[in-house]
C-alpha atoms as one frame of an Amber mdcrd trajectory, in Angstrom:
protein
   0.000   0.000   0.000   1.555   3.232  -0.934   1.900   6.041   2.109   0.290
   9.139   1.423   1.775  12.330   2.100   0.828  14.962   3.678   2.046  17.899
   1.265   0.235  18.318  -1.672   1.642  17.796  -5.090   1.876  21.420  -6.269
   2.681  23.089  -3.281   5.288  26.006  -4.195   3.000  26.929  -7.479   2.208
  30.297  -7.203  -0.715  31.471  -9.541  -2.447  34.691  -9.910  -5.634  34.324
 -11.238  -7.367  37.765 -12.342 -10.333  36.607 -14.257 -13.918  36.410 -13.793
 -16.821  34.027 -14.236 -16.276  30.298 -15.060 -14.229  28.640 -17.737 -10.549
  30.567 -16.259 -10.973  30.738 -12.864 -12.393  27.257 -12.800  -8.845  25.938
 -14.442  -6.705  27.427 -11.343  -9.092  25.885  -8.958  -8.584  22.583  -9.649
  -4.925  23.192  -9.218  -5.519  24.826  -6.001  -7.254  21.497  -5.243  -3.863
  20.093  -5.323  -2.084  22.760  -3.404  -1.050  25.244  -6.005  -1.569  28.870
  -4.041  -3.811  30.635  -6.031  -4.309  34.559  -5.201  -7.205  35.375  -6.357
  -7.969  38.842  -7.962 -11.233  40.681  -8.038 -11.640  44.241  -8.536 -12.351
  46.090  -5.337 -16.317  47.734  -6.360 -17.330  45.001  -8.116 -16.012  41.532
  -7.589 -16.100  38.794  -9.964 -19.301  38.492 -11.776 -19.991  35.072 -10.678
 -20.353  36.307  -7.203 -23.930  37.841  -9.134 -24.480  34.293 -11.196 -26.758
  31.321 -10.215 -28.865  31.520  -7.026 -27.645  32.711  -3.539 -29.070  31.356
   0.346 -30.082  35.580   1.424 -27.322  37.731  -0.492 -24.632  34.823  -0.656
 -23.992  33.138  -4.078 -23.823  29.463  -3.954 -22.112  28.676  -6.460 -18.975
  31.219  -5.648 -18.420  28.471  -2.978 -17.028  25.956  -4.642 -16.082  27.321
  -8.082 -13.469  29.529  -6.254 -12.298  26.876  -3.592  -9.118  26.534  -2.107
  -8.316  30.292  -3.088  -6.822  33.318  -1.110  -8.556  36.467  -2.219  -7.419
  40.166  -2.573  -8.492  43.072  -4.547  -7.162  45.373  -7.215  -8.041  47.727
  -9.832  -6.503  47.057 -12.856  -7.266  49.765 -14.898  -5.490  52.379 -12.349
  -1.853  52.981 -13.097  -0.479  52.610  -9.492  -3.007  49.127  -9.687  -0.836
  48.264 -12.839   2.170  49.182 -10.763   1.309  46.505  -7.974   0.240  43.956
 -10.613   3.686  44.080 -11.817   5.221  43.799  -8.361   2.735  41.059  -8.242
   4.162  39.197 -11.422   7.671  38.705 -10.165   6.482  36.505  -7.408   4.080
  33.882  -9.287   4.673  31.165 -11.628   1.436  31.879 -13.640  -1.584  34.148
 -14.389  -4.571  33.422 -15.514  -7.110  35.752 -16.966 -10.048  36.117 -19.461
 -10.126  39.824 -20.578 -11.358  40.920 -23.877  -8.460  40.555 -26.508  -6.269
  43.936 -26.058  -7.540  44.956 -22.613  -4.710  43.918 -21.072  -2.232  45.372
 -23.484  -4.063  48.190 -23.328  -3.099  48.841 -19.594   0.373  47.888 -20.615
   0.040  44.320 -19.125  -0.567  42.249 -22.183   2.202  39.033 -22.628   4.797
  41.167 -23.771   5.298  43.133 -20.667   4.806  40.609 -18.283   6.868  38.351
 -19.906   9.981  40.841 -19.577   9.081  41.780 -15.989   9.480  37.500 -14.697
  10.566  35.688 -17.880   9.633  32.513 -16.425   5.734  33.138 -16.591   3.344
  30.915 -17.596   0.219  32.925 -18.579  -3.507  30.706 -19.561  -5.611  33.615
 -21.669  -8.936  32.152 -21.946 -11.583  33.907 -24.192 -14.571  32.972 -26.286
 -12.807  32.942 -29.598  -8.863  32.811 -28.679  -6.677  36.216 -29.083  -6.736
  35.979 -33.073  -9.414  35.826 -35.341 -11.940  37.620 -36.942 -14.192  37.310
 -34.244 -11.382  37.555 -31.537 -12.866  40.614 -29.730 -16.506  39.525 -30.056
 -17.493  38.937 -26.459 -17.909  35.071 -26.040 -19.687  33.146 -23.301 -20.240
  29.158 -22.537 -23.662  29.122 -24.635 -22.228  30.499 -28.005 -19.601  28.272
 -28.053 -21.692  25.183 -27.623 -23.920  26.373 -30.321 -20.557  27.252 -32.817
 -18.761  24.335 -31.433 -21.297  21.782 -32.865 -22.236  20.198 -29.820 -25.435
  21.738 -29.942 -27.009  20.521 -33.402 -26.258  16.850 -32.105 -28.362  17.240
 -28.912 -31.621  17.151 -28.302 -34.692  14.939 -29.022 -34.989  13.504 -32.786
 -36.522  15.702 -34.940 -36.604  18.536 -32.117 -34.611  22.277 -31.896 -30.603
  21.993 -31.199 -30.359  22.059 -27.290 -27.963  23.827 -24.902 -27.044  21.514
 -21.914 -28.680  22.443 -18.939 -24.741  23.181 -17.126 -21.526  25.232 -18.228
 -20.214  22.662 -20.289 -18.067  24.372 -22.491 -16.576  26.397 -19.863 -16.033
  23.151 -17.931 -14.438  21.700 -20.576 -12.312  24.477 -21.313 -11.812  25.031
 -17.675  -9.854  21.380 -17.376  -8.179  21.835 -20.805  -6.586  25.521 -19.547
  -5.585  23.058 -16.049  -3.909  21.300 -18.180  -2.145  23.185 -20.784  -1.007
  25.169 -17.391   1.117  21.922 -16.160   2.093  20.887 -19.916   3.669  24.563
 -20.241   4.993  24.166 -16.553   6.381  20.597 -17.006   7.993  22.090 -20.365
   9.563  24.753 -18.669  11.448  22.917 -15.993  12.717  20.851 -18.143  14.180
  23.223 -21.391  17.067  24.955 -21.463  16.723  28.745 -20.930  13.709  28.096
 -18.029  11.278  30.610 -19.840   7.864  30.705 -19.724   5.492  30.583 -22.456
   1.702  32.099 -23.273  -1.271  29.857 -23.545  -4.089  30.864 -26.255  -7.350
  29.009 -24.930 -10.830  29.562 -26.714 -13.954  28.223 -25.032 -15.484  26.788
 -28.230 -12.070  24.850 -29.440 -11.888  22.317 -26.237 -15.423  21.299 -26.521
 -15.255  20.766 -30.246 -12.324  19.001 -29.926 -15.187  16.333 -28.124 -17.160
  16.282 -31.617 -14.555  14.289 -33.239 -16.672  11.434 -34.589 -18.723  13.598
 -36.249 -16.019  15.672 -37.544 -14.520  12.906 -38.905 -17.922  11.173 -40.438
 -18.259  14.895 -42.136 -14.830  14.757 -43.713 -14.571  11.595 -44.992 -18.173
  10.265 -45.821 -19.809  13.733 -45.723 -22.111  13.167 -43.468 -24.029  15.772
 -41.184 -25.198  14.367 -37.670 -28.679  14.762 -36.906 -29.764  15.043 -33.438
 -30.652  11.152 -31.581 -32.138  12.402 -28.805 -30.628   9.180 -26.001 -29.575
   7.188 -28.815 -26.268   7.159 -30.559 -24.733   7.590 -33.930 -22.139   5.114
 -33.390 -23.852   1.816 -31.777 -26.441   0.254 -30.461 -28.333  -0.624 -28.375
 -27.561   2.689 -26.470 -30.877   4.189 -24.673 -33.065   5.955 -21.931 -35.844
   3.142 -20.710 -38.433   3.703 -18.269 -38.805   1.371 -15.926 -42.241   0.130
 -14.462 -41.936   2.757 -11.357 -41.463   5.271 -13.386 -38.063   6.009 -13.473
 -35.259   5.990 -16.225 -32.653   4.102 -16.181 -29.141   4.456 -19.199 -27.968
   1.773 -20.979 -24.930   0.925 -23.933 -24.115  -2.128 -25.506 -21.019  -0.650
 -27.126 -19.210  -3.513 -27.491 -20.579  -6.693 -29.240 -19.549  -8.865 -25.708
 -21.871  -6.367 -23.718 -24.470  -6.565 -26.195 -24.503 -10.134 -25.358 -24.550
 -10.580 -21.926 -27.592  -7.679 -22.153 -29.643  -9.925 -24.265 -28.721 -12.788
 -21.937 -30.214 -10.625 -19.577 -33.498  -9.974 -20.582 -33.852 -13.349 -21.128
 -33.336 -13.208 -25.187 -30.131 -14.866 -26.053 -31.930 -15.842 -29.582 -31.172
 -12.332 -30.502 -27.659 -13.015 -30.596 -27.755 -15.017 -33.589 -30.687 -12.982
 -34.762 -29.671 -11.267 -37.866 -31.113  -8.330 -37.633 -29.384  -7.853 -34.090
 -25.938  -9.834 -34.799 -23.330  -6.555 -35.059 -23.533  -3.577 -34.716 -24.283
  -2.313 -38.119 -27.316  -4.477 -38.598 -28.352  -3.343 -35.223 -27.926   0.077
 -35.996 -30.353  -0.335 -39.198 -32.801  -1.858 -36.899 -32.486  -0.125 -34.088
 -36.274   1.167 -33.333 -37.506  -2.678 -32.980 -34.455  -3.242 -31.009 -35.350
  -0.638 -28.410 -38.841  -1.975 -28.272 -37.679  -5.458 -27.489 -35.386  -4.053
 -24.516 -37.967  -1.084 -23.139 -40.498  -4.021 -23.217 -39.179  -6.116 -21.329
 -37.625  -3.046 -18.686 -41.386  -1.193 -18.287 -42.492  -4.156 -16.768 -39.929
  -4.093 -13.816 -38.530  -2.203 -10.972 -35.391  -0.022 -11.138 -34.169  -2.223
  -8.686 -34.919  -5.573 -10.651 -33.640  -4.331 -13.813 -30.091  -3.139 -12.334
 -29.903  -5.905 -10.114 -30.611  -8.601 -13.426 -28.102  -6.444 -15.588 -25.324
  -6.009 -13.569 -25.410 -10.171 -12.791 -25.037 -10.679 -16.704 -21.998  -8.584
 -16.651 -24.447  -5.756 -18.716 -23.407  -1.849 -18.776 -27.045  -0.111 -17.311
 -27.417   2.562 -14.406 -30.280   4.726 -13.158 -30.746   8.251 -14.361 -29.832
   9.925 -11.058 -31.246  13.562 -10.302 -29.451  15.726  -7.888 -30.899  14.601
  -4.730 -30.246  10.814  -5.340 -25.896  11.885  -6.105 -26.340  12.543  -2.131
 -27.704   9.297  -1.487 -25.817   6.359  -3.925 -23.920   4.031  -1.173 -21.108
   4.223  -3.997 -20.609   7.561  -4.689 -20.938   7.903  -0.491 -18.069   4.762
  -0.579 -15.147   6.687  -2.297 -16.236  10.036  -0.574 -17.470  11.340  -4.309
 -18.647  14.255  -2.182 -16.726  16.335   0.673 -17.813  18.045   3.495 -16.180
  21.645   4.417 -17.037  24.038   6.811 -17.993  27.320   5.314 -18.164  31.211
   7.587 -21.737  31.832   5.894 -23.365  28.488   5.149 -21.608  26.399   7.885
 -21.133  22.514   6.682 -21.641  22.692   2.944 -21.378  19.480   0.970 -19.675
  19.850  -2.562 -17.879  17.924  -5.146 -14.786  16.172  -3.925 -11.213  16.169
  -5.848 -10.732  14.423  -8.514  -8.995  12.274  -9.639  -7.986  10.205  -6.588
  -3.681  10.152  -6.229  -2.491   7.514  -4.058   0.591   9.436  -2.592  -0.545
  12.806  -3.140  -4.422  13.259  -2.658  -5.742  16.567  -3.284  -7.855  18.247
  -0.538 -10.829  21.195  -0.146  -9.416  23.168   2.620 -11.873  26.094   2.645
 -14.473  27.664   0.262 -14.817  30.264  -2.103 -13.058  33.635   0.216 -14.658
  36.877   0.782 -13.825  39.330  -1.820 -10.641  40.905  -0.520 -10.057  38.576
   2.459  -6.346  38.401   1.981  -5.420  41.805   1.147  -3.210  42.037   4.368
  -1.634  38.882   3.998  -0.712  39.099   0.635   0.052  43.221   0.271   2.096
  42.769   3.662   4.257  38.950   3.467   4.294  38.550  -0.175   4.890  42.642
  -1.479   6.249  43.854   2.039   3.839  46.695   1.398   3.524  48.707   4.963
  -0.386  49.329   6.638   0.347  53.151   5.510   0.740  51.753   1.787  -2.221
  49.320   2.128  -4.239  52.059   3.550  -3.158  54.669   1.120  -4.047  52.023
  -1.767  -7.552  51.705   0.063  -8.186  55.750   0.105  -7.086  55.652  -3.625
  -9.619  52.641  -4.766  -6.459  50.678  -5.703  -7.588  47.920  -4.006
């Protein structure tokens, strides 16, 4: 069994994160989830605009909880020259920044790549924007919902027949939030390991990452030119692969992706003759038959319990699993098993229960430690040990609206 330790794995990364919302700051959290210090940067009237996004419990924002985890928090206005002046003070003592401004703001205040990279030429900076920094529609603003529409995802999800559908979550700024986590480490990793030690810039879109997950299609486009049309739970690529109902009235998800699963699924629903069936044999005849197929299986599940069904698939070696809402993630024995879900003590909400770290490392786990700060928690702690700024500076910064 291997010993864990008790320092995290990034410990010693220091990353300033000044951007706002979701797809960015998301990135540096999960690297504060495995000890990287992230100072977090909001400007001192406003905050980050997520603190405003998604419901709140009174006047506090839920979702600012978790999103901005594991962070220390100070404020600063960028757009004031002595606020450029401290960013730049700032600069020499991180490893990377991460931000989301509108192509040019940043150079505009005379803190675009260039600069920075002079001032600590070891930085690592993650620009994350709707479009990337070049293009023709680089300085369009760009959210999460545009780029699942332009990304494709949209126009192959939904019900058969129905309008392209958004997801119900910010999936494209998830997705781009992992991919700018790890283009961070790829450009650390590189760094440590070249010759002259220098940093490099990162140019992250939102719509790019996610469209990078439409592959098949892509690829179906480009070589056999064809479009994909939405399936609603079914899939372009094999079958069976469905939503059922089951007799209580829940759903429950199943794929036979592979011809062995397929098997053992018809096994289980007590038809093996449909193995040698020819109309269910592979998975190209299945796919051409694939409406009678789904009426043989949601037959034979609509007239049994969630509980039966699971239970009857899972002894047949068969892929199936309910179709969980939130409340039921609280109460799987599994998920509860490998502690999918961690409990943290928060100043406003008290014990909040949120999303664990992932993925699970068996020497160096990473850990919640606190919640999302209060906007300009840290400004003493970071101003005065990291800056050496004095409480006459910090104040004087304060009367100014610096920070």
């Amino acid at each position: 069994m291997v010993e864990k330790s008790e320092r995290l794995p990034l410990e010693g990364l220091k990353i300033l994160d000044i951007s706002t919302m979701i797809a960015a700051p998301w990135a540096s959290t999960y690297l504060a989830d495995f000890g990287a210090t992230v100072i977090k940067v909001e400007h001192p009237q406003y905050g980050d605009h997520v603190r405003n996004f998604g419901s709140k419990k009174g006047d506090i924002p839920l979702f600012w909880k978790t999103l901005n985890r594991n962070k220390t928090d100070i404020t600063l206005n960028l757009s004031k020259p002595e606020g450029q002046k401290v960013f730049k003070e700032l600069i020499m003592k991180v490893d990377v920044v991460v931000e989301n401004f509108k192509p040019g703001t940043l150079e505009k205040w005379d803190l675009g790549w260039e600069t920075l990279s002079k001032i600590n030429s070891s930085l690592v900076m993650l620009r994350t924007t709707g479009y990337g920094q070049t293009g023709p529609y680089s300085t369009q603003g760009g959210f999460g919902t545009v780029a699942e529409a332009m990304s494709g995802f949209a126009s192959v999800n939904g019900t058969k027949g129905g309008p392209p559908t958004l997801p119900g979550i910010p999936l494209a700024d998830g997705v781009a939030s992992v991919f700018g986590a790890l283009s961070i480490m790829i450009a650390i990793y590189e760094k440590e390991h070249n010759l002259d030690g220098k940093g490099q810039c990162i140019d992250m879109s939102i719509y790019e990452p996610l469209m990078r997950f439409m592959e098949p299609h892509i690829m179906n486009y480009n070589q056999l030119g064809t479009i994909a049309d939405r399936m609603g739970n079914a899939s372009l690529t094999s079958a069976p692969r469905n939503a059922y109902q089951t007799s209580q009235g829940s759903w429950v998800a199943l794929s036979g992706a592979a011809q062995s699963v397929t098997e053992k699924l018809f096994k289980a629903i007590d038809r093996e003759d449909l193995i040698k069936d020819e109309r269910f044999s592979n998975n190209i005849n299945r796919m051409q038959n694939v409406s009678e197929l789904d009426g043989i299986i949601g037959a034979w599940i609509k007239e049994r319990t969630t509980e039966e069904v699971v239970s009857r698939f899972n002894e047949c070696g068969a892929v199936i699993g309910p179709m969980y809402d939130v409340k039921q993630l609280f109460e799987d024995p599994h998920f509860k098993h490998r502690e999918s879900f961690v409990t943290v003590k928060d100043e406003d909400l008290g014990d909040v229960k949120i999303p664990n770290v992932f993925a699970k490392f068996s020497k160096t786990p990473g850990k919640v430690k606190t919640t999302g700060p209060q906007k300009g928690e840290h400004n003493q702690k970071i101003y005065k040990e990291l800056l050496g700024f004095s409480d006459e500076k910090i104040k004087e910064l304060q009367d100014d609206g610096v920070i």
